[in-house]
C-alpha positions as CSV (number, residue, x, y, z in Angstrom):
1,X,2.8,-25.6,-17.8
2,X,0.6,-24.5,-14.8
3,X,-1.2,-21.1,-14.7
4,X,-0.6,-18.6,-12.6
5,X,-2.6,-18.7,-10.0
6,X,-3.6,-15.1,-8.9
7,X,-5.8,-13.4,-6.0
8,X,-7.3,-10.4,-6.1
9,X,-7.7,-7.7,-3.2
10,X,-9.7,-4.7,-3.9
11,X,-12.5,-3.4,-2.0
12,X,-14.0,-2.1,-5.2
13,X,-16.4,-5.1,-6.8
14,X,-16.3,-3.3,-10.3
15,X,-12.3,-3.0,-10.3
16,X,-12.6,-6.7,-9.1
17,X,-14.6,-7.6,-11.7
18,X,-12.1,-5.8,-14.2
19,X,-9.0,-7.1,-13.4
20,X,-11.0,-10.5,-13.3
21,X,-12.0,-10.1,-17.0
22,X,-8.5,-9.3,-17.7
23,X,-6.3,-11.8,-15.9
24,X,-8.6,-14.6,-17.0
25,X,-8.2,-13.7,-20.5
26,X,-4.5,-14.9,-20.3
27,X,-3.4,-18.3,-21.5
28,X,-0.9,-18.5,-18.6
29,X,-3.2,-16.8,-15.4
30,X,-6.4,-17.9,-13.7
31,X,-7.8,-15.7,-10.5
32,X,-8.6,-18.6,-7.7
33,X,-9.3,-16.3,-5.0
34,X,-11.2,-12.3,-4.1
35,X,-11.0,-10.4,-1.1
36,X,-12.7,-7.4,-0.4
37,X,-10.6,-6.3,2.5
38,X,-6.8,-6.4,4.2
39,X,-7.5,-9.3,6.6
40,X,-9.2,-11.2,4.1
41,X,-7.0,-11.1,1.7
42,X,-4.1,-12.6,4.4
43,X,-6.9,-14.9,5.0
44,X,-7.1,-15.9,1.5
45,X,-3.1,-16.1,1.0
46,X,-2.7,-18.3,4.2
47,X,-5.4,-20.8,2.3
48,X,-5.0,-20.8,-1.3
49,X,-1.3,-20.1,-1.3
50,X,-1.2,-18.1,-4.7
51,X,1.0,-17.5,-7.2
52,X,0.6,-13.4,-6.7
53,X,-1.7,-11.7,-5.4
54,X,-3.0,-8.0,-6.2
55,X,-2.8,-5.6,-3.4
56,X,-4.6,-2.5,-3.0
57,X,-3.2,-0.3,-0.3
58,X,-6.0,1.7,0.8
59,X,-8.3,-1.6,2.2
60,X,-10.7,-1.8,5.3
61,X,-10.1,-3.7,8.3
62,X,-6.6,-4.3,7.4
63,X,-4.2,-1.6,5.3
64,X,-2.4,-2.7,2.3
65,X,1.1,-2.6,3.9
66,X,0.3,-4.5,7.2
67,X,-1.7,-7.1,5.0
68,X,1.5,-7.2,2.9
69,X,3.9,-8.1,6.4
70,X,1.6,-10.9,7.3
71,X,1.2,-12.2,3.5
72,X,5.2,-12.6,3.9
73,X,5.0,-14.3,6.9
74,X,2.4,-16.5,6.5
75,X,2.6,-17.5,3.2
76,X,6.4,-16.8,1.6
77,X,5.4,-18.4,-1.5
78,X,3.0,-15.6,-2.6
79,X,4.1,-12.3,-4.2
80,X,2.5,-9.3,-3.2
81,X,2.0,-6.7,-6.6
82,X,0.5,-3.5,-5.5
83,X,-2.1,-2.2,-7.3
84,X,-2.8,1.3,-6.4
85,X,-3.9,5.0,-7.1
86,X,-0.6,6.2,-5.2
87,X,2.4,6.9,-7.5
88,X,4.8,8.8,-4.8
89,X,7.5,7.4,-3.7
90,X,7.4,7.2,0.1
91,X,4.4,4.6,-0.6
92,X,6.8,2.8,-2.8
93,X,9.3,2.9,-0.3
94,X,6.5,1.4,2.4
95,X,5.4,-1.5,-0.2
96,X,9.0,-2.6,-1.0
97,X,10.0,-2.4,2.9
98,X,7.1,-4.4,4.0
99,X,8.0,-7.7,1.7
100,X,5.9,-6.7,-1.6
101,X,7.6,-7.9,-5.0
102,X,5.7,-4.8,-7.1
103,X,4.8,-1.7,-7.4
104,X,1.8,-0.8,-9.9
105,X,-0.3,2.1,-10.2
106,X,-4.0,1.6,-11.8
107,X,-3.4,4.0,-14.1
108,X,-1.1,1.5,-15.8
109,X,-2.1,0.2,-19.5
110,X,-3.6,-3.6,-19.1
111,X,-0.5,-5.0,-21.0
112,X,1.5,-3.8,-18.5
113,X,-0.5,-5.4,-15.8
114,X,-0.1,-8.4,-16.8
115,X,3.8,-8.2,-17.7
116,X,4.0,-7.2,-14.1
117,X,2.2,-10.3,-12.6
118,X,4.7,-12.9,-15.1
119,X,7.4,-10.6,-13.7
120,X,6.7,-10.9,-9.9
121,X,6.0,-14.8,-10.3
122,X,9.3,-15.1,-11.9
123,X,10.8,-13.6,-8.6
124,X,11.8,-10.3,-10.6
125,X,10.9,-6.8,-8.8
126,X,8.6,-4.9,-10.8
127,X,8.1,-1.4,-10.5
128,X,5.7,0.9,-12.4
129,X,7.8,3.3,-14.9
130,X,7.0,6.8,-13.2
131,X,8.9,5.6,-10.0
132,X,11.7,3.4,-11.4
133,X,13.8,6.4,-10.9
134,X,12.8,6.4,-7.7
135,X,13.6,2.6,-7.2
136,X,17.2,3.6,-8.7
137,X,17.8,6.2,-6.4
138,X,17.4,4.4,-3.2
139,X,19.3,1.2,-4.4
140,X,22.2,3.9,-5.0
141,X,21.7,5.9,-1.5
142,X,19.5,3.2,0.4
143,X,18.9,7.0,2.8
144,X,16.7,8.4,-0.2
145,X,13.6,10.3,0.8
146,X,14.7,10.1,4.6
147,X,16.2,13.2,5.3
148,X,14.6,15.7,7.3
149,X,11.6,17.2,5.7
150,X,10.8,20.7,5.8
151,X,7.7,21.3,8.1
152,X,6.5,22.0,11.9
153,X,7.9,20.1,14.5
154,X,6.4,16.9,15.9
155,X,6.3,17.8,19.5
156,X,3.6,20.5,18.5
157,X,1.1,17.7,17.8
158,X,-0.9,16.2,20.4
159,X,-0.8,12.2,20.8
160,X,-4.2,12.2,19.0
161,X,-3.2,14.4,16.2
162,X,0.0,11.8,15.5
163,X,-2.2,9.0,15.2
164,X,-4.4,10.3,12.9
165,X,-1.3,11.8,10.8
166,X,0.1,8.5,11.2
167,X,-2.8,6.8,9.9
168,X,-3.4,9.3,6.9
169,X,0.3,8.7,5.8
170,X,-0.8,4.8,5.9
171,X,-3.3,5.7,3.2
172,X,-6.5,5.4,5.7
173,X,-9.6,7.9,4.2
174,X,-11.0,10.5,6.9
175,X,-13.6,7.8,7.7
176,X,-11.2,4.8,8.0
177,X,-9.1,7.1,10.5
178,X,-12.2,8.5,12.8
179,X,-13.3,4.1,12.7
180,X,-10.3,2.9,13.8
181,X,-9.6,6.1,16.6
182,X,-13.7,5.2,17.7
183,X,-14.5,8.7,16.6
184,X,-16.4,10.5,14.4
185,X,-15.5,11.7,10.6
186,X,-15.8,15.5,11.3
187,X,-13.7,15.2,14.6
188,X,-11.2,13.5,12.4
189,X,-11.1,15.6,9.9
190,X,-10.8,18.5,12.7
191,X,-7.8,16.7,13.9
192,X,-6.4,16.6,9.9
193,X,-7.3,20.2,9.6
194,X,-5.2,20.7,12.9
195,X,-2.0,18.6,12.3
196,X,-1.9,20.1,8.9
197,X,-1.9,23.5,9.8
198,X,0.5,22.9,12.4
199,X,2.9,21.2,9.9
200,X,2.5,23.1,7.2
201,X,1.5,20.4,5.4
202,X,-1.4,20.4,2.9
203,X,-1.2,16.8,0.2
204,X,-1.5,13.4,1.2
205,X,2.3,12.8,-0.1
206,X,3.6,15.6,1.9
207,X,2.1,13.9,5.1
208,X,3.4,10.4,4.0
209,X,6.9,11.8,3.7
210,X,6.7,13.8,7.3
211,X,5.6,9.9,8.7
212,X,8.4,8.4,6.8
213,X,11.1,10.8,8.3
214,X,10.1,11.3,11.6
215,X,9.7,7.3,12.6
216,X,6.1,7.4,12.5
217,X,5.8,4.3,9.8
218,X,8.3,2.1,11.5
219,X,7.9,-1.1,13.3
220,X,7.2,1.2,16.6
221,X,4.6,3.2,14.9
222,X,0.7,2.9,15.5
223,X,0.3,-0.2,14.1
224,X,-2.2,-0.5,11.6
């Protein structure tokens, strides 16, 4: 029987190297491809048409989900599993809505890593046990999560301050934000400091969740 043929996207060498080490270790799975960012990961796909291939969210160049839209366009065949530090809901909510088949976060034990990857190859949906009540929830009220959260209003930003919120909520670091707005990290961070006090809003969840429910994360959102 064929192996699995898996890619890799992380930008982090040493968690390359790990999941390397572990995926090879399986009868059933060989890793054919690495990228090291979002666009070359699509790049990758698009090339070496893969079985799966393991997403990070948080990448440079190109972000997790927006790799994840063009992964489903340009090469069907592959599954996207997420692999990421992010265990909230609205990002789950993101991955699933932009074509990815799971949902993992790296705090998972190997075993379940690797269950995940037959899964998603078998054209199952696999979600990470600390959001499958989550995953229940919104195939009961597909709504879920998108009622009005509590918090300032949006018209009290300025168009600068909603693209960096909107770019936060996409899982972009300070740095990656002031990069991609051509500014620099401490005005970006003044921005962040602004929006969030403006908001109320003070985690990185709570700032997803205000993106989710006000539009800002749709398909005519900041793209990113």
């Amino acid at each position: 029987m064929p192996k699995i043929r898996v890619v890799l996207a992380d930008d982090h060498p040493v968690v390359r190297a790990g999941l390397r080490t572990l995926v090879n270790a399986q009868p059933d799975m060989e890793v054919v491809g690495e990228a090291s960012d979002g666009k070359e990961a699509v790049d990758q796909a698009e090339r070496l048409r893969p079985d799966v291939l393991l997403l990070d969210l948080s990448m440079p160049r190109l972000g997790g989900l927006s790799a994840s839209r063009l992964i489903a366009a340009k090469a069907p065949e592959t599954q996207v599993l997420v692999l990421t530090m992010y265990d909230d809901p609205a990002y789950l909510r993101q991955a699933l809505a932009a074509g990815c088949a799971g949902y993992l976060v790296k705090k998972a034990a190997d075993i379940e890593l690797v269950a995940a990857i037959r899964a998603v190859r078998r054209g199952e949906i696999y979600v990470h046990s600390s959001l499958t009540s989550a995953l229940v929830e919104m195939a009961i009220d597909p709504r879920a999560g998108r009622k009005a959260a509590a918090g300032g209003r949006l018209e009290s930003l300025s168009q600068r301050e909603q693209e960096v919120l909107t770019l936060l909520a996409r899982g972009y670091t300070n740095q990656q934000a002031a990069d991609a707005l051509c500014v620099s990290v401490k005005t970006a961070e003044t921005y962040r400091a602004r929006l969030q006090e403006k908001l109320g809003l003070r985690t990185r969840a709570e700032l997803v969740r205000y993106a989710l429910n006000h539009g800002l994360l749709g398909p005519n959102g900041p793209s990113q």
